[in-house]
C-alpha positions as CSV (number, residue, x, y, z in Angstrom):
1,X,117.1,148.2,34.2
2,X,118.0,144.5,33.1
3,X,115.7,141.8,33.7
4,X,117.4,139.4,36.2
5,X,117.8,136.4,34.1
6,X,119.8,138.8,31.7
7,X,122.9,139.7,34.2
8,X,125.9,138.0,34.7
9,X,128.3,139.0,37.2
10,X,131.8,137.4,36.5
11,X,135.5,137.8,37.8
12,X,138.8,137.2,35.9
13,X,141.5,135.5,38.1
14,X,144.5,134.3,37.4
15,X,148.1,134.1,38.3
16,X,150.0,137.5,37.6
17,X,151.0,137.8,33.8
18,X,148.7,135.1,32.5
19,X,147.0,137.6,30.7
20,X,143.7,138.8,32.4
21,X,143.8,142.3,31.0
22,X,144.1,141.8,28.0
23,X,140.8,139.3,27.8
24,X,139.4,141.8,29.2
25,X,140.7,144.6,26.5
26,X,139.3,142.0,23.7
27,X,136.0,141.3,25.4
28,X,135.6,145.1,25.3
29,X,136.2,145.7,22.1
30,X,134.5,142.9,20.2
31,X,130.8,143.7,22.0
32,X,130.4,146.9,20.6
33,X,130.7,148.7,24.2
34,X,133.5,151.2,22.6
35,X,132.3,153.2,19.1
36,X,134.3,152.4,16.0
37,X,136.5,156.2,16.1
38,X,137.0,155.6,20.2
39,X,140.3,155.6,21.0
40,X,140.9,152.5,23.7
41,X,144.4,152.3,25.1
42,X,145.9,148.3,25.8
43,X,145.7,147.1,29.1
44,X,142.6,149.5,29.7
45,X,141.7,148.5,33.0
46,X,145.3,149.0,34.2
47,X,144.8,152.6,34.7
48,X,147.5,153.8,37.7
49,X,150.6,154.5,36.7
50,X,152.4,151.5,38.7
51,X,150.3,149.0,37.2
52,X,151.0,150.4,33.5
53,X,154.6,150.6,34.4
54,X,154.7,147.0,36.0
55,X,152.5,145.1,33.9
56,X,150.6,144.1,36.6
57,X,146.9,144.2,38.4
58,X,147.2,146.1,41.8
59,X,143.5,147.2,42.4
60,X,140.7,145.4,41.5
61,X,138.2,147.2,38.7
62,X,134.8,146.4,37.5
63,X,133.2,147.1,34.1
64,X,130.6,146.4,32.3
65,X,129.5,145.0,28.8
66,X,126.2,144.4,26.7
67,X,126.2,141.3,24.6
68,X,122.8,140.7,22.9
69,X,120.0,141.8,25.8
70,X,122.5,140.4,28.5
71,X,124.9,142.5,31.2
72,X,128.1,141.2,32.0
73,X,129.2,142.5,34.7
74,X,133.0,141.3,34.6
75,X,135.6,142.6,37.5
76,X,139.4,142.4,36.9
77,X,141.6,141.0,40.0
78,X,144.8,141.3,41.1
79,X,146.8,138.2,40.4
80,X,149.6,138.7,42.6
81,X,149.0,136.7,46.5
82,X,150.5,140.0,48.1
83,X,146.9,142.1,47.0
84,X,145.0,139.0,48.2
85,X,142.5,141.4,50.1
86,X,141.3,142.9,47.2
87,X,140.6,138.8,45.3
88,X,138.7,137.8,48.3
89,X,136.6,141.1,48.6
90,X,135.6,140.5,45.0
91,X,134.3,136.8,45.2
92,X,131.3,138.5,47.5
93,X,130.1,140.4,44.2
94,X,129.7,137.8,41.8
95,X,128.3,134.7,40.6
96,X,131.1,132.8,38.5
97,X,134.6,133.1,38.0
98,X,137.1,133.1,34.5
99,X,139.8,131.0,35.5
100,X,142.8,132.6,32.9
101,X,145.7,129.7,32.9
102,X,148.7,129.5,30.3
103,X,148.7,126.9,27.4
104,X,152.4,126.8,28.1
105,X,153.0,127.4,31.7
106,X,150.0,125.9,33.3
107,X,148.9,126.2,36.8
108,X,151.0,128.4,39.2
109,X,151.5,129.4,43.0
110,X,148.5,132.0,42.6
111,X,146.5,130.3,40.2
112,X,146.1,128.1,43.3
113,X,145.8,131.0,45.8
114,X,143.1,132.6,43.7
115,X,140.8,129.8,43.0
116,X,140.7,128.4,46.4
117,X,139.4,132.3,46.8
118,X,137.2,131.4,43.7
119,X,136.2,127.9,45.4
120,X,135.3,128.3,48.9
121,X,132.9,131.1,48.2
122,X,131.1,128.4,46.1
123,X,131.4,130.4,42.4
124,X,130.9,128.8,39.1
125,X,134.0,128.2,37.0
126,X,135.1,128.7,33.5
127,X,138.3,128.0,32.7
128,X,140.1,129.6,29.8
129,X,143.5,128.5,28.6
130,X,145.1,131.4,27.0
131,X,148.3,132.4,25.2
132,X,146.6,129.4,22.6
133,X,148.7,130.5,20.2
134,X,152.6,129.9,21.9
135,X,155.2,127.6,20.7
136,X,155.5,124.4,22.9
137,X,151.4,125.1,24.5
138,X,150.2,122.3,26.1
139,X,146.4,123.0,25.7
140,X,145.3,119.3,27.0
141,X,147.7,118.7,29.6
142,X,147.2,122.4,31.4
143,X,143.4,121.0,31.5
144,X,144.4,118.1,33.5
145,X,146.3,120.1,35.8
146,X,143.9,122.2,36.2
147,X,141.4,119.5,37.0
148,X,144.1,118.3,39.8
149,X,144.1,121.5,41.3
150,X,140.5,121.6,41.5
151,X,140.7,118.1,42.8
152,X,143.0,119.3,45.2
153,X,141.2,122.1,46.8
154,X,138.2,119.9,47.6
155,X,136.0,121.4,44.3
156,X,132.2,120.4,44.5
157,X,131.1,117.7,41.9
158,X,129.7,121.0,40.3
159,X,132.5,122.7,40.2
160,X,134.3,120.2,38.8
161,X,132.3,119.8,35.7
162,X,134.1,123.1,35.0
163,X,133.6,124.5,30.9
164,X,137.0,125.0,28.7
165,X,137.4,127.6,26.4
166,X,140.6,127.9,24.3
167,X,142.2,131.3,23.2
168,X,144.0,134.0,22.6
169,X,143.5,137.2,24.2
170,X,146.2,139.0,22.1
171,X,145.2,138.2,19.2
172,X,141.1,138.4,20.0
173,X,140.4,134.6,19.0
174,X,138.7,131.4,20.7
175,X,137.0,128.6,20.5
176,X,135.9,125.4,22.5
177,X,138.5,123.2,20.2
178,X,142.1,123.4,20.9
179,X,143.3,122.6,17.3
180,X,141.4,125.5,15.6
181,X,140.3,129.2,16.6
182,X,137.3,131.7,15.6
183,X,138.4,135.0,14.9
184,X,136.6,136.5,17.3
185,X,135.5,136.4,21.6
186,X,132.0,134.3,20.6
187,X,132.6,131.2,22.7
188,X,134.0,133.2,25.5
189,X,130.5,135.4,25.9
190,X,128.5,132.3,24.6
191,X,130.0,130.2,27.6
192,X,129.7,132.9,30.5
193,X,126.0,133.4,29.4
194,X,124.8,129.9,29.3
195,X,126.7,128.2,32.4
196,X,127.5,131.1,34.8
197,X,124.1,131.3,36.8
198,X,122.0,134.8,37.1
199,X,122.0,136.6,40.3
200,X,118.8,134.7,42.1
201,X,118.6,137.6,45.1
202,X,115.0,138.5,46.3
203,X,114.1,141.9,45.0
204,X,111.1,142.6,46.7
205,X,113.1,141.8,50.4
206,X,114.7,144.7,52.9
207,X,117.6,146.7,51.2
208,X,120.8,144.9,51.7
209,X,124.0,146.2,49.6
210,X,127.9,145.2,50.8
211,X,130.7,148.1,50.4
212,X,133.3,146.0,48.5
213,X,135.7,148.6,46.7
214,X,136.5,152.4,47.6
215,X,136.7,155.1,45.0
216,X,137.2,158.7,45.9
217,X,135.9,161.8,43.6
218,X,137.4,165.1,44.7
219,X,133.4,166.7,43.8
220,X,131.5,163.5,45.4
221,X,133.9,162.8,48.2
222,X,134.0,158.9,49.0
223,X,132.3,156.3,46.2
224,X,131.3,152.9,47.9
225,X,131.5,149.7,45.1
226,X,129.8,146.5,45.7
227,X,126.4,144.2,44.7
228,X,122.9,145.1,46.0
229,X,122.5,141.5,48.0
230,X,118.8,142.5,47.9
231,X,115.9,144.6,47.5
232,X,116.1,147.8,45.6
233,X,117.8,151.0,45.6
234,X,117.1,154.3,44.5
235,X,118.6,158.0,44.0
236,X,117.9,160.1,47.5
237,X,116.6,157.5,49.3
238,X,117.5,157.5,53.3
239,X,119.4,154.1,54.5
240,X,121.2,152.8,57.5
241,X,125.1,152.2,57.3
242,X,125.9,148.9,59.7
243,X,129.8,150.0,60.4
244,X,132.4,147.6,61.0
245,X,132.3,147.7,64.4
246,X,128.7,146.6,65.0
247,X,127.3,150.5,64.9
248,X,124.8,152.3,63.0
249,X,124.1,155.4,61.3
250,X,121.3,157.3,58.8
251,X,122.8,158.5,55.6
252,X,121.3,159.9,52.2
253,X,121.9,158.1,48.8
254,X,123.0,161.5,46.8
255,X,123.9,159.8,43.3
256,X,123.6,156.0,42.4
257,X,126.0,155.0,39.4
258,X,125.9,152.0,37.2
259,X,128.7,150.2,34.7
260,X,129.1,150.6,31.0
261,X,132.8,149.8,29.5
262,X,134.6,152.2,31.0
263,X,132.2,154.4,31.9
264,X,130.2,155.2,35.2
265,X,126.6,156.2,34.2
266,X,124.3,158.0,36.7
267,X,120.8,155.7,37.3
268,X,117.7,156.1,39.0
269,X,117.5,152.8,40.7
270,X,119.2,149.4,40.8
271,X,117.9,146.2,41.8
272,X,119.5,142.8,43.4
273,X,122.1,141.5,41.8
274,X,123.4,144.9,40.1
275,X,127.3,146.0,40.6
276,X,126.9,149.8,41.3
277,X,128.5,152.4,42.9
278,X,126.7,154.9,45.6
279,X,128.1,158.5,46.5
280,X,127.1,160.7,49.4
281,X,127.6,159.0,52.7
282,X,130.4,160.7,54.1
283,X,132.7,158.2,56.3
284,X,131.7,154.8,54.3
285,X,134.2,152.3,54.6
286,X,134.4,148.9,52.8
287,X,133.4,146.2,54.3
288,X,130.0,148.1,55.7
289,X,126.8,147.2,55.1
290,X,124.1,150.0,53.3
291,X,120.5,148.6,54.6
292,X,117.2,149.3,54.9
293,X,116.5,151.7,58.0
294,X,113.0,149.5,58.4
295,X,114.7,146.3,58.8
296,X,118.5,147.1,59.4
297,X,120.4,143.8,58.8
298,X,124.4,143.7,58.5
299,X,125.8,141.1,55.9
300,X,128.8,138.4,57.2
301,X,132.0,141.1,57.6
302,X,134.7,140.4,54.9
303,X,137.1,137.8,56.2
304,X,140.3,139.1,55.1
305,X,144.0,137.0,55.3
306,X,146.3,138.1,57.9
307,X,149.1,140.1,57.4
308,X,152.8,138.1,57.0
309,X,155.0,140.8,57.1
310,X,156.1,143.7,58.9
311,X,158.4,147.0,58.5
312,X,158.8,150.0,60.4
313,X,158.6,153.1,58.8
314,X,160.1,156.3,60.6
315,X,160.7,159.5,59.8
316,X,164.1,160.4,57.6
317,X,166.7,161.6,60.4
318,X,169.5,161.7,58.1
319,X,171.7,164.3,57.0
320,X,170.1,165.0,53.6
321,X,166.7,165.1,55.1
322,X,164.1,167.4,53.9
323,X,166.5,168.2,50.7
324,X,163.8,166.4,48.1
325,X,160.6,165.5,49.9
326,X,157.4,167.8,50.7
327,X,156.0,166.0,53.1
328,X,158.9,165.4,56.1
329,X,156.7,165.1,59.2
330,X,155.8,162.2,61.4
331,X,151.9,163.7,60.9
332,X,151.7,164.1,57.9
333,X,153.3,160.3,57.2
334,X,150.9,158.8,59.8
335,X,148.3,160.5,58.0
336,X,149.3,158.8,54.8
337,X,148.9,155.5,56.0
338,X,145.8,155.9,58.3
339,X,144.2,157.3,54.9
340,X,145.6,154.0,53.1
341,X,144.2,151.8,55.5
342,X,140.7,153.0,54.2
343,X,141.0,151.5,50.5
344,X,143.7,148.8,51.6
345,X,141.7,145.7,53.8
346,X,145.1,143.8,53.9
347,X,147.1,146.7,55.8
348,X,147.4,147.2,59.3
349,X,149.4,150.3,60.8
350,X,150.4,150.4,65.2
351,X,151.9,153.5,66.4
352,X,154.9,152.5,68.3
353,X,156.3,154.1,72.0
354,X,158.2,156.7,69.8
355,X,156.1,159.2,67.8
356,X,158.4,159.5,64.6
357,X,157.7,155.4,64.0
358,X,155.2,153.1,62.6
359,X,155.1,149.6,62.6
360,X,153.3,148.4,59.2
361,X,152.4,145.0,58.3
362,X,151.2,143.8,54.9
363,X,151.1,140.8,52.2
364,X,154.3,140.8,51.3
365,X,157.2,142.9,50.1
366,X,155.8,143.7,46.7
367,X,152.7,144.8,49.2
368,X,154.4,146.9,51.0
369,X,156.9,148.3,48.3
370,X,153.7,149.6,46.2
371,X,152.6,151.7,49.4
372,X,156.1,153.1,49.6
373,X,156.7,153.5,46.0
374,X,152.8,155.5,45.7
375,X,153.8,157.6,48.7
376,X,157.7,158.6,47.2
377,X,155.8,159.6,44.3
378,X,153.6,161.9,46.4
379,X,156.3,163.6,47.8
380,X,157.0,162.3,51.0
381,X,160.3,161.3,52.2
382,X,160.8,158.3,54.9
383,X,163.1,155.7,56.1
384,X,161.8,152.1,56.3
385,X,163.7,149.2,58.3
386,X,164.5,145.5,57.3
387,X,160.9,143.4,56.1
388,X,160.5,141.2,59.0
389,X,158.2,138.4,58.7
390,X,155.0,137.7,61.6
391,X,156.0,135.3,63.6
392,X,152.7,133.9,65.2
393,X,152.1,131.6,68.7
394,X,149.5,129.0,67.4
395,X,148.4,126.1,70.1
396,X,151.4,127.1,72.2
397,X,154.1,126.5,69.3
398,X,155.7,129.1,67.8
399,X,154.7,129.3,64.0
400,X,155.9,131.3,60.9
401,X,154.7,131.8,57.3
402,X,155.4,129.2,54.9
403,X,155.6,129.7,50.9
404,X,155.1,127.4,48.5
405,X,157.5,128.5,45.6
406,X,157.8,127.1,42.2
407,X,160.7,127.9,39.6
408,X,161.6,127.2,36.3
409,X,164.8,127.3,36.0
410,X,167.8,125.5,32.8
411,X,168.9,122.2,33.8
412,X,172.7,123.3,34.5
413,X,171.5,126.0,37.3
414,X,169.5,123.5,38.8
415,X,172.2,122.1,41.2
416,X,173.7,125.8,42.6
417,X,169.8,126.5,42.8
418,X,169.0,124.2,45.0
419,X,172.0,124.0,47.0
420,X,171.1,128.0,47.8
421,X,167.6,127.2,48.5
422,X,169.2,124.3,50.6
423,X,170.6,127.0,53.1
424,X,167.4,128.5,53.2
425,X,166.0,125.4,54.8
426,X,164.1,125.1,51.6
427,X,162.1,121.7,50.7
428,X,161.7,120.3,47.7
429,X,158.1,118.5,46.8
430,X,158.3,118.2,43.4
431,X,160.1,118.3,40.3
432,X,159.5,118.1,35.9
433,X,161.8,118.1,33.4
434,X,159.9,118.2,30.1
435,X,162.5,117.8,28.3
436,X,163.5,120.7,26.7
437,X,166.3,121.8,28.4
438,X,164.1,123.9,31.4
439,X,163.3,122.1,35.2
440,X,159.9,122.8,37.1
441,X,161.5,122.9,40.6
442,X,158.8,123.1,43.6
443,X,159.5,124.3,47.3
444,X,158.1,124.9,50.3
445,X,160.0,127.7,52.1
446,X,159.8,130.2,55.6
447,X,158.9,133.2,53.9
448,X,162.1,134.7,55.7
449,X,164.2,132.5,53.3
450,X,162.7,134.4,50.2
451,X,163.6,137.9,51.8
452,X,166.6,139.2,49.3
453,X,166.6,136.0,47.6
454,X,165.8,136.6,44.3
455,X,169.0,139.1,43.0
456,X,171.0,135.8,44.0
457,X,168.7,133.5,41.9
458,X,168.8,135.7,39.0
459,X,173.0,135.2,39.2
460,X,172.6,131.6,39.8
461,X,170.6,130.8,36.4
462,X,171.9,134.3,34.5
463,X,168.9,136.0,34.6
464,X,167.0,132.8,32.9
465,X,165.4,131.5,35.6
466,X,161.7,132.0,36.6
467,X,160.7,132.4,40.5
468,X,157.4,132.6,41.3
469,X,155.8,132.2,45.5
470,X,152.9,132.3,47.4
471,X,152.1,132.0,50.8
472,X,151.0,128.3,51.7
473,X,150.2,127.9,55.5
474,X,152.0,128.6,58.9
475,X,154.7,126.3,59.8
476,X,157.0,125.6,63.0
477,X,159.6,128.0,63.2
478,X,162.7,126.9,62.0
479,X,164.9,129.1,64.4
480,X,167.4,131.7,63.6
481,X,169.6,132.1,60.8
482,X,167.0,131.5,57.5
483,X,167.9,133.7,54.3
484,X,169.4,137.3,55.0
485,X,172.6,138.8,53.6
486,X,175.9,136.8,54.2
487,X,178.3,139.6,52.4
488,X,179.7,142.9,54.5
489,X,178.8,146.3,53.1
490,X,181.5,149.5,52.0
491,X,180.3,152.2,54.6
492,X,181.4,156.0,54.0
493,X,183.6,157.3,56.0
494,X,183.4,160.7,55.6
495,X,180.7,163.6,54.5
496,X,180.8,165.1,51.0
497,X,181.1,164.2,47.2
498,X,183.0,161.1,45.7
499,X,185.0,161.4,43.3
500,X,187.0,159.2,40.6
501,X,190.4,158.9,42.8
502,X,188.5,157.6,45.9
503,X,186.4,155.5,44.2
504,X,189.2,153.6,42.4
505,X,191.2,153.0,45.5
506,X,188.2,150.7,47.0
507,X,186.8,149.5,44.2
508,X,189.2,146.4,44.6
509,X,187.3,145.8,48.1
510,X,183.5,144.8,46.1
511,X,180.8,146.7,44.0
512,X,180.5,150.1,44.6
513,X,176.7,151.3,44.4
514,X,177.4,155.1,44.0
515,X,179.1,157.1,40.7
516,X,181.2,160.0,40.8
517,X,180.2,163.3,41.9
518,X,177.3,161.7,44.2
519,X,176.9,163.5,47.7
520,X,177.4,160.9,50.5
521,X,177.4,160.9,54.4
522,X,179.1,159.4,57.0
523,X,177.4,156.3,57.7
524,X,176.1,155.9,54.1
525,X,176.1,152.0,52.6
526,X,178.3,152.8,49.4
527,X,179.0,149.2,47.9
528,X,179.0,145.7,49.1
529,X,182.2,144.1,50.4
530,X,183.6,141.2,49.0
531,X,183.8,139.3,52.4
532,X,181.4,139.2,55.1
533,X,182.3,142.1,57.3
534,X,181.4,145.5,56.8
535,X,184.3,147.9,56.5
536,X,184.8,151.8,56.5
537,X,186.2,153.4,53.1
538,X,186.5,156.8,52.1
539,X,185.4,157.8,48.4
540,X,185.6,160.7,49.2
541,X,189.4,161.3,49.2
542,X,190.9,163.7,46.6
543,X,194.3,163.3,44.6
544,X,197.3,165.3,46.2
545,X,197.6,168.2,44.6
546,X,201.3,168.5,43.7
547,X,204.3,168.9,41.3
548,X,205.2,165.2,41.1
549,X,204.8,163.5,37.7
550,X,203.2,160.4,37.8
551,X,204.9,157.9,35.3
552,X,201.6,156.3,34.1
553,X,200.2,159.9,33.7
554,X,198.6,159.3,30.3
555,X,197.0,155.6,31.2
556,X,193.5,155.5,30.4
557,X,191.8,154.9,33.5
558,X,188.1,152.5,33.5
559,X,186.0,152.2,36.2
560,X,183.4,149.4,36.9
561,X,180.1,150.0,36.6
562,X,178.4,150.6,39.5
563,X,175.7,148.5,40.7
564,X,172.1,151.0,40.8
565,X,169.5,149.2,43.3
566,X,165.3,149.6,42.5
567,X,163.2,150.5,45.5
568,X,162.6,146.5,45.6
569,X,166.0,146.0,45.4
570,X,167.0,148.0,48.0
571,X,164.4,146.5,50.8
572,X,165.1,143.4,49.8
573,X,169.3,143.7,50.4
574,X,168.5,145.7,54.1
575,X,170.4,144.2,56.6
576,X,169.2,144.6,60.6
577,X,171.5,147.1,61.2
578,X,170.5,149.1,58.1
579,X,167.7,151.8,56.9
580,X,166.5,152.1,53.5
581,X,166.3,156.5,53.1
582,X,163.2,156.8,50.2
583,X,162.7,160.1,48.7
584,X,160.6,161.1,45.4
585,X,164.5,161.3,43.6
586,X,166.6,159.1,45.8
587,X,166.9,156.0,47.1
588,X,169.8,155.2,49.9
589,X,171.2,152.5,52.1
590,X,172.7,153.5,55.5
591,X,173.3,152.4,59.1
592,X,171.0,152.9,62.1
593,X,174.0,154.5,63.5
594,X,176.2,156.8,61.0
595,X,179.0,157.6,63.4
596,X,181.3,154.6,63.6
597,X,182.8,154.9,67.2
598,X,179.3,154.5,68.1
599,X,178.5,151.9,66.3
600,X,181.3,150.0,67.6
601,X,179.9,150.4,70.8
602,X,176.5,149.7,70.0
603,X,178.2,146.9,68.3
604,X,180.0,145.1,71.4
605,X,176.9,145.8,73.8
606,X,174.6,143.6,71.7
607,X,177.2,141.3,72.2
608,X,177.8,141.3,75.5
609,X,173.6,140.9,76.2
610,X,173.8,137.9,74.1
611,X,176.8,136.6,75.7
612,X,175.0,137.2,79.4
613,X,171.6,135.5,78.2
C-alpha cells in the first residue's frame, strides 16, 4: 500500500474533443505502466463500441499510474453536458482536477459546465492547453480566457492561482513554456505531484467508502467504484450498506480490487484516500454508502442535475413489427431501462396509464439517443415519440431550460444564421471576429429551439460551421411555437415495395428518404415535402403493363439521391404527430395514425378542441 503523501487522485475534464483521451493514452505510455512489446490501442480508455465509433467519452473510467514512488490515480470524464451525472459523481473521488482547453479554440459551453462541476466541489486545478502544436494556437490568450472563466464562476483566490502546462497530447510533448516543448509528459506528472494536494482522510476513523461508478462482472455480479472517505478496508470484512433511501443492510466484502493502467488488481486492504473497486454485495447501487457496522455513518447523497428532456418510448405497433428485433415486449423493454437506471444517475423512467409506454427523461438528445442506440444494438425493437423538453413551475412562473450555445461559423453565413436562430427566439450575447474569415457567435436559447436545429445549420454555413450548447439555467417560457419542423412530410399511401416508376412521379413534390425496392406501409413518412403540408403519395405504383411504345423509350432515366437519416437524425426531424420505429437494422419515420381517413378525423377534432378552448 502507498504511503498517503505519495497518492494523487486527479480527473481530466474538458469540453468534448479537446482531447482528454489522448493525454490520457500519453500519460500511460510514457510512465512505464504498459511493458515495451504491450500492445496499447489509441484512445484506450474509450473502450465501448459507441464511444470508439463517436470519438467521444460516454462513461467515466478510472486508471491508475506509478511515477517515481507516487500513485496517480487519474479518472477520464465525459465532456459532453448531456452525461453530466457521471462529471459530478467523479469530483467526490478526487483531490484536483486537469482542466484540457484548446490552444486554438479556447474555452467552450462545457468547459464551463465541467469546471463549475470542478469548482464548487472545491478541487485543485491545473490547467493544460493542448493541441500546442496547431496552426493559428493562441496559447496566451486561451490562458486569459481561461482566467475569465474562472473569474466568472466565483473561483477561490486558490483556485485562481491555477498552474499552466503547455502541450501536445498527440504528439506526447509538454512543457511549462509556450514557445518550446520537451519530448516527453515530465511537466505534466511534475505539476500534478507537486501542486495537486494528497488525500488528507483519517485512516484510523470508522470505515466510510462512497459507491461512485457501477461495473458489472458476469462471475462477480455487481462491482461498486469510488474512494474510501476513511478508515480502512479489507478482503471479507462485514460492513453496513446505508441505501439511498435512508435504510441499512450487512453485507460481506468478497474481493477488494485496486488500479494499475488498465488493469484491475486484486488487494488485501486499501486505506483512505485509495480509488478501488469492491465486489460481493449483491443489490449495491451508486450513490450508497459502504460503512463501518460499529459506527454506521452515510456520506452527503450525490446531488445530481435534473433531467431537461423527455420522450416516450412504446412498444413497436407497426406493421413490420417483430420482423428484426428479439426483444418486442413491453417487459422486456421496461426491464431494459429499470436495469439502466442502475449505472445511469441522470435517467429517470415513469410508467404511464398504458402498459406498452414509458415516459423517459434525460440530459439531452445525445443522452437519450445513446440509451436508444445501446438498446437497438441489443436487439430490441421500439418506437420513441418527439423529444420534448421539461417544462418546470418555479415560484409560480412557468419556467423552461435555457442553453447557452456558441458557434463558429464563416463570415458570409453569419447573417442566414442568425436570422434562423432569430425565429428561434435566440439571443445573442456576444460576438468575435478574429479576423480570419470565421465569427465566434454566442446565444442563449430555450432548449426547444435547438431540437432539429442543427441539419438546418449545417445547410446554412455548408457544412462549415461549428455548433456547440450547453444547458445554462431555467428561463421564463417563451410560449408556443419555438424551433420544430416548418416543412410537410411525403406519407405512403399504400402497403408494399417502391419501386423506380413511383418514386419518379413524386420525386418533383421534395426529397424522398427511401430507395427502390424498400418495403413501406401505409402511414410510413417517405420524403419531406417541399411546402409545409403533409401530403399522401404512392411509390408504390407500378408502370402499366402494355403494348404501347413509349417515344422516349431509350432516355436514360437518373434519380436523386435519396436523403438516408442517422438515429440522431431521425429524433431530431420527429414531428408531434410522428413516431420514430428503431430496430437493430432499421430506422423509420411514420404517423401516430397510419390510416389517413382517420387521421383526418383525428386531425379536425384537435381542431375543433382548440377552437372551443
Amino acid at each position: 500500500m502507498h504511503a498517503r503523501d505519495k497518492i494523487r487522485n486527479i480527473a481530466i475534464i474538458a469540453h468534448v474533443d479537446h482531447g482528454k483521451t489522448t493525454l490520457v493514452d500519453k500519460l500511460l505510455q510514457q510512465s512505464g505502466t504498459f511493458r515495451e512489446n504491450e500492445a496499447v490501442q489509441e484512445r484506450a480508455m474509450d473502450s465501448n463500441d459507441l464511444e470508439r465509433e463517436r470519438g467521444i467519452t460516454i462513461l467515466a473510467k478510472n486508471t491508475a499510474i506509478n511515477y517515481k514512488d507516487y500513485l496517480i490515480n487519474i479518472v477520464d470524464t465525459p465532456g459532453h453536458a448531456d452525461f453530466g451525472g457521471e462529471v459530478e459523481r467523479i469530483m467526490k473521488m478526487v483531490d484536483g482536477v486537469l482542466l484540457v482547453v484548446d490552444a486554438f479554440e479556447g474555452t467552450m459551453p462545457q468547459t464551463k459546465f465541467v469546471l463549475r462541476k470542478a469548482l464548487e466541489s472545491n478541487l485543485s486545478p491545473v490547467v493544460v492547453v493542448n493541441k500546442i502544436d496547431r496552426p493559428n494556437a493562441r496559447p496566451q490568450e486561451v490562458v486569459d480566457e481561461v482566467l475569465d472563466l474562472f473569474i466568472e464562476l466565483g473561483a477561490t483566490d486558490e483556485q485562481l492561482d491555477f498552474h499552466v502546462v503547455y502541450a501536445s497530447a498527440l504528439q506526447g510533448t509538454s512543457s511549462l513554456d509556450p514557445e518550446k516543448q520537451d519530448d516527453n509528459m515530465e511537466a505534466i506528472y511534475e505539476t500534478v505531484v507537486n501542486h495537486i494536494p494528497a488525500p488528507t482522510e483519517d485512516v484510523d476513523q470508522p470505515l466510510q467508502f462512497l459507491v461512485t461508478l457501477m461495473d458489472y462482472n458476469e462471475y462477480l455480479g455487481r462491482i461498486g467504484v469510488g474512494r474510501v472517505n476513511r478508515g480502512k478496508i479489507r478482503q471479507g470484512q462485514t460492513v453496513a450498506v446505508m441505501t439511498r433511501e435512508g435504510g441499512q443492510k450487512q453485507a460481506r466484502i468478497e474481493k477488494l480490487f485496486g488500479f494499475t493502467g488498465l488493469k484491475r488488481i486484486e488487494i488485501e486492504e486499501a486505506a483512505a484516500g485509495d480509488i478501488i473497486a469492491i465486489a460481493g454485495i449483491k443489490d449495491i447501487n451508486i450513490g450508497e454508502t459502504v460503512a463501518d457496522p460499529a459506527n454506521p455513518e452515510a456520506l452527503p447523497v450525490l446531488k445530481i442535475d435534473e433531467p431537461t428532456l423527455q420522450m416516450t418510448f412504446i412498444v413497436n405497433n407497426s406493421p413490420f413489427a417483430g420482423r428484426e428485433g428479439k426483444w418486442v415486449t413491453s417487459r422486456k423493454i421496461r426491464e431494459r431501462l429499470y436495469k439502466e437506471l442502475e449505472t445511469d444517475v441522470s435517467l429517470r423512467v415513469e410508467d404511464t396509464d398504458s402498459p406498452d409506454a414509458f415516459v423517459v427523461s434525460g440530459r439531452g438528445e445525445l443522452h437519450l439517443g445513446i440509451l436508444i442506440e445501446n438498446m437497438r444494438r441489443e436487439g430490441f425493437e421500439l418506437q420513441v415519440s418527439k423529444p420534448e423538453v421539461i417544462i418546470r413551475q418555479i415560484d409560480g412562473q412557468k419556467m423552461e431550460p435555457i442553453e447557452r450555445l456558441i458557434i463558429d461559423v464563416p463570415e458570409d453565413s453569419m447573417g442566414s444564421v442568425m436570422e434562423s436562430l432569430g425565429s428561434r427566439k435566440a439571443e445573442m450575447v456576444n460576438m468575435i471576429n478574429n479576423g480570419s474569415g470565421n465569427v465566434r457567435l454566442e446565444f442563449l436559447i430555450p432548449a426547444r429551439g435547438l431540437i432539429g436545429y442543427r441539419t438546418n445549420f449545417l445547410t446554412l454555413t455548408r457544412g462549415y460551421g461549428i455548433m456547440n450548447h450547453a444547458f445554462d439555467s431555467y428561463g421564463p417560457y417563451q410560449g408556443a411555437g419555438v424551433g420544430g419542423r416548418h416543412e410537410g412530410v411525403l406519407v405512403s399511401s399504400e402497403s408494399g415495395v417502391s419501386t423506380l416508376y413511383g418514386i419518379l412521379s413524386v420525386e418533383d413534390r421534395g426529397i424522398l428518404f427511401v430507395h427502390p425496392q424498400t418495403e413501406v406501409y401505409e402511414g410510413m413518412v417517405v420524403g419531406e415535402h417541399t411546402r409545409d403540408n403533409d401530403i399522401i403519395v404512392n411509390i408504390c405504383k407500378e408502370k402499366a403493363v402494355n403494348n404501347i411504345r413509349s417515344a422516349n423509350k431509350e432516355e436514360t432515366v437518373k434519380m436523386k439521391t435519396p436523403r438516408m437519416y442517422s438515429l440522431e437524425q431521425a429524433l431530431e426531424y420527429l414531428n408531434d404527430d410522428e413516431y420514430c420505429e428503431i430496430t437493430p437494422k432499421s430506422v423509420r419515420i411514420r404517423k401516430k395514425i397510419l390510416n389517413k381517413s382517420e387521421r383526418e378525423r383525428a386531425e379536425k377534432h384537435r381542431k375543433t378542441a382548440e377552437a372551443n378552448v
